[in-house]
C-alpha positions, 0 to 999 in steps of 0.5 A: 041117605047120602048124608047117613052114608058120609057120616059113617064113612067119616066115623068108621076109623072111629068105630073100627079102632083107630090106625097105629098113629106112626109117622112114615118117616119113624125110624124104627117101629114095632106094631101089633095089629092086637096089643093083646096078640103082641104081648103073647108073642113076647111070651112065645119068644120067652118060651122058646128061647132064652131072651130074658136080658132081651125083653127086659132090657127092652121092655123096661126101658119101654115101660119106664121112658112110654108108660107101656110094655108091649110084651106083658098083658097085665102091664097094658090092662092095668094101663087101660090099654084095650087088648084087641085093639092096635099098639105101635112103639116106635121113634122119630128124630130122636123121640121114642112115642107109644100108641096105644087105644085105651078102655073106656072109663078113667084108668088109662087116662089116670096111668097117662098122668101117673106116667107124666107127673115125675118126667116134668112141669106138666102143662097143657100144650096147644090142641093140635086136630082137636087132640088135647096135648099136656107136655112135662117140661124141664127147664126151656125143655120139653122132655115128654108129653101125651096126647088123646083125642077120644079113646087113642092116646100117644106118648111121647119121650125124649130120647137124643139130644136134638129131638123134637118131642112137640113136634113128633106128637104133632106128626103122630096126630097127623098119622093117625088121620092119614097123613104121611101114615105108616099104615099107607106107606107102600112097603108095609102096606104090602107086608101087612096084606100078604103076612097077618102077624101079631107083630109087624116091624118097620126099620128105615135108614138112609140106605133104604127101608125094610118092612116085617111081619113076625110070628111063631111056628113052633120054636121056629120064629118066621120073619116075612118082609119086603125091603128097598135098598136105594139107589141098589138096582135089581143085583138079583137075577132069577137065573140058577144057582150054585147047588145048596151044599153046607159050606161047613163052619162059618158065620154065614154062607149065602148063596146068590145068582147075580142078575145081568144089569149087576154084571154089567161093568160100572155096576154092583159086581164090578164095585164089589170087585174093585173094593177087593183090589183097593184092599189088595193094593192100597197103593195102585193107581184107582183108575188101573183097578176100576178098569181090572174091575169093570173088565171082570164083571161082564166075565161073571155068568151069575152064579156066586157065593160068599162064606164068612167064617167069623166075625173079630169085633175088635177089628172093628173099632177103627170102622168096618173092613174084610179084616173083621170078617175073614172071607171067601168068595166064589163066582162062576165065569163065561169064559174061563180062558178070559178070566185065567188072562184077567188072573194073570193081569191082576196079579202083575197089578197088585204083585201078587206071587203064585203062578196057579193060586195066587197071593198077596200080603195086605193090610188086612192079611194075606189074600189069595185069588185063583181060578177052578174050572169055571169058577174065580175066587177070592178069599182071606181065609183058606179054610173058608175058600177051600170050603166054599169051593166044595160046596160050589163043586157041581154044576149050576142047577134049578132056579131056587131063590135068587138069595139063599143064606145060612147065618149061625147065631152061635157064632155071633156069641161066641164073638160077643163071648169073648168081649170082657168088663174091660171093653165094656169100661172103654166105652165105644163101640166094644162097650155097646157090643159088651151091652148086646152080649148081655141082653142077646148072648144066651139067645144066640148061643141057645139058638139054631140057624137062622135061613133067608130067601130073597127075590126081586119084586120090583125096581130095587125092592126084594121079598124075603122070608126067614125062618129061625130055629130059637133052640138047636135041634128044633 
C-alpha cells in the first residue's frame, strides 16, 4: 500500500499535466494555465480594442522565433499543442523559450522538427534529466534548440548577443521538476491563488518583480498583482487620503498616503524631495539640499498627490528627467508655520524670486513652489498645479486605497503620434518608440482610462488591481 501511494505521489505532476517549465529568474513571462483559454483571451482583446499592430507583431514574431502563437487556437492545434493543458512563453538571459504539453500521436513532435530544421545543424545535445535535447547549431553557435521528455516539450531560441540557449533548456528542465520553478516562487504563487485568470504574467528586473493575473470583464481588461520593488520599504501608509476629485487633463494624477517610515528624514520622501531641489539648483552644495530635504519630510502629514500632464518623448533622448514630464506635486503638512519657514529657507538656497509663490529658472524650465493652507507644492506646470490644488481642496478623508491613480492612454498616443519616419530613421530610443507607435498607438488612442489601487501586504511588497476600459465610454 505504502509503496502504490508513492507511485502515484511520484507520477501525479505527470497525470495531472506538467507545470509551465519557467525558471525563476525568467525576466518576463506570459502563462496560460489552459493554452486554449489563453488563445481566447487574444481573441477577447482583439474584440474589444484595436490591438491589431499588437498581437501581430508579437504573435508572429512568437510564431516564427518558438514555433508557437499563444494567441491563436489553430496554430497551437495544428502544432499538437494540447488545449486544456499549460503554455508559458517567457525569456531567460537573452533566450526566449516555449512551453508547452503536446497531444498524443506524431503531430507535435513533426511541428518541433519542421520548426528546428531551417534555424541550423541540428544535432542531438546531452540528455539532461532524461529529457532528450536536439540543438540547430550555426557555426561554433547554438542558435536554437527543443527539449521533450514525455508529452512537455520547450523551445528554445536565441534572442541577444550573450545568451545561453543549452543552458536555459537546461534551467527549463530543472523548473519543470520543481527546482527554482516559477510555479513555487512566492509572489506568483500568491497571484495565481487569489486570482484564476486565463493568462498570468511575470516581469522581473533588478528593481524588483511583479506578478499578474489578466482577464476580461467586458470591454474592461482587469489587471491583479502583487509587486516587490527592492530595497523600497513600506512608502505606503493606510492613513486617509486626499479626496478622489478629477484633477483635469493629464497623463496621470495619483492620489497616495505617505506612511510614517517614508516621512522619516533619510527616507523615500525626503529622497524625492532633494532630487527636486538638485533640479532646482544644480549648482548648491548637496549637503546644503540633503539637509532642506530631511528637514522637510517629518513636516509631511501623508496625504500627497502627484499630476503629470504630458509626456515629451523627445526629452528623453539624453535619459530621463521632470523635463520629459511636466508635473505638479502636492502634499499636506503638519505644521503649516514650519513649512511656510522651510519655503522661506529653501527659496534663499536656490534663488529663487517671489515673496507667496515662488520660482526659479532651471535647466528644465522654470519651476514654482508654494504653500496653500495645509498644503506645499511644487510644480513645472502651472496648468497642472493650479489643477491639482483644486482636486486636493477638501479636507483628508476615508481610508481608501493607499494608492489610487488615473493614467490616460490617449495621452501616450498622442505623444507617440507625434513621433515621424525621421526618428524612426534615427534609430535609438525615438526609432524604438516610432515601433511601439505602430504596434500600440490605435489601442491607446482607442482606449479609456486605465485605474490602479495599491496596498502594502508585506515588507516591501504591494497589491494591486487595475481595471482598464479598452474602448471610450465602456
Amino acid at each position: 500500500m505504502r509503496f502504490l501511494l508513492a507511485l502515484l505521489l511520484t507520477a501525479w505532476p505527470f497525470l495531472a499535466g506538467a507545470a509551465a517549465a519557467v525558471p525563476t529568474d525568467a525576466s518576463w513571462a506570459i502563462l496560460a494555465p489552459k493554452a486554449g483559454e489563453g488563445a481566447a483571451m487574444g481573441r477577447a482583446l482583439q474584440q474589444a480594442a484595436d490591438t491589431r499592430g499588437l498581437q501581430q507583431g508579437f504573435a508572429a514574431g512568437l510564431r516564427a522565433g518558438l514555433g508557437f502563437d499563444p494567441f491563436d487556437a489553430a496554430t497551437l492545434e495544428a502544432a499538437g499543442v494540447a488545449l486544456d493543458q499549460p503554455l508559458a512563453i517567457a525569456s531567460r538571459s537573452g533566450v526566449e523559450l516555449a512551453s508547452v504539453t503536446l497531444r498524443p500521436g506524431e503531430q507535435g513532435t513533426a511541428h518541433l522538427a519542421a520548426w528546428l530544421k531551417p534555424l541550423g545543424e541540428v544535432q542531438a545535445g546531452k540528455a539532461h534529466r532524461g529529457w532528450k535535447i536536439q540543438l540547430a547549431t550555426r557555426g561554433e553557435k547554438v542558435v536554437a534548440g527543443h527539449a521533450t521528455r514525455g508529452a512537455t516539450a520547450v523551445t528554445a531560441r536565441l534572442a541577444a548577443a550573450g545568451g545561453d540557449v543549452a543552458a536555459t533548456l537546461r534551467a527549463a528542465i530543472d523548473a519543470s521538476a520543481g527546482n527554482r520553478s516559477l510555479e513555487a516562487a512566492p509572489l506568483f504563487s500568491a497571484v495565481r491563488r487569489e486570482a484564476a485568470a486565463p493568462w498570468l504574467l511575470w516581469i522581473r528586473r533588478k528593481a524588483g518583480t511583479t506578478a499578474a493575473a489578466l482577464g476580461f470583464e467586458g470591454d474592461r481588461l482587469r489587471i491583479r498583482g502583487r509587486t516587490s520593488a527592492r530595497n523600497a520599504g513600506d512608502w505606503l501608509g493606510m492613513g486617509a487620503a486626499f479626496p478622489g476629485a478629477a484633477g483635469g487633463e493629464g497623463l496621470l494624477l495619483a492620489r497616495i498616503a505617505l506612511s510614517p517610515a517614508a516621512r522619516k528624514a533619510g527616507g523615500p520622501a525626503a529622497g524625492g524631495v532633494r532630487f527636486l531641489l538638485g533640479q532646482a539648483c544644480p549648482a548648491c552644495d548637496p549637503r546644503a539640499l540633503s539637509r532642506q530635504a530631511n528637514t522637510l519630510a517629518p513636516l509631511l502629514a501623508g496625504p500627497a498627490a502627484l499630476a503629470l500632464s504630458r509626456l515629451e518623448l523627445r526629452a528623453l533622448e539624453q535619459g530621463w528627467s521632470p523635463a520629459a514630464t511636466p508635473f505638479a506635486w502636492v502634499a499636506a503638512v503638519r505644521d503649516p508655520a514650519a513649512a511656510a519657514l522651510w519655503l522661506e529657507q529653501t527659496a534663499k538656497l536656490v534663488g529663487a524670486a517671489g515673496s507667496v509663490d515662488r520660482s526659479v529658472d532651471t535647466p528644465i524650465g522654470p519651476l514654482s513652489f508654494g504653500l496653500r493652507g495645509k498644503r506645499l507644492f511644487v510644480a513645472s506646470d502651472a496648468g497642472a498645479r493650479d489643477r491639482l490644488l483644486a482636486a486636493t481642496g477638501g479636507a483628508a478623508s476615508g481610508q481608501g486605497a493607499p494608492l489610487s491613480a488615473t493614467i490616460d492612454p490617449t495621452a501616450l498616443g498622442r505623444a507617440l503620434a507625434g513621433l515621424s519616419v525621421t526618428d524612426a530613421l534615427r534609430g535609438g530610443l525615438l526609432g524604438s518608440l516610432f515601433a511601439v507607435r505602430l504596434q500600440l498607438g490605435p489601442l491607446l488612442q482607442g482606449s479609456g482610462p486605465l485605474q490602479v489601487e495599491a496596498a502594502p501586504v508585506g515588507k516591501g511588497t504591494y497589491r494591486f488591481d487595475a481595471s482598464w476600459d479598452l474602448q471610450h465610454g465602456s
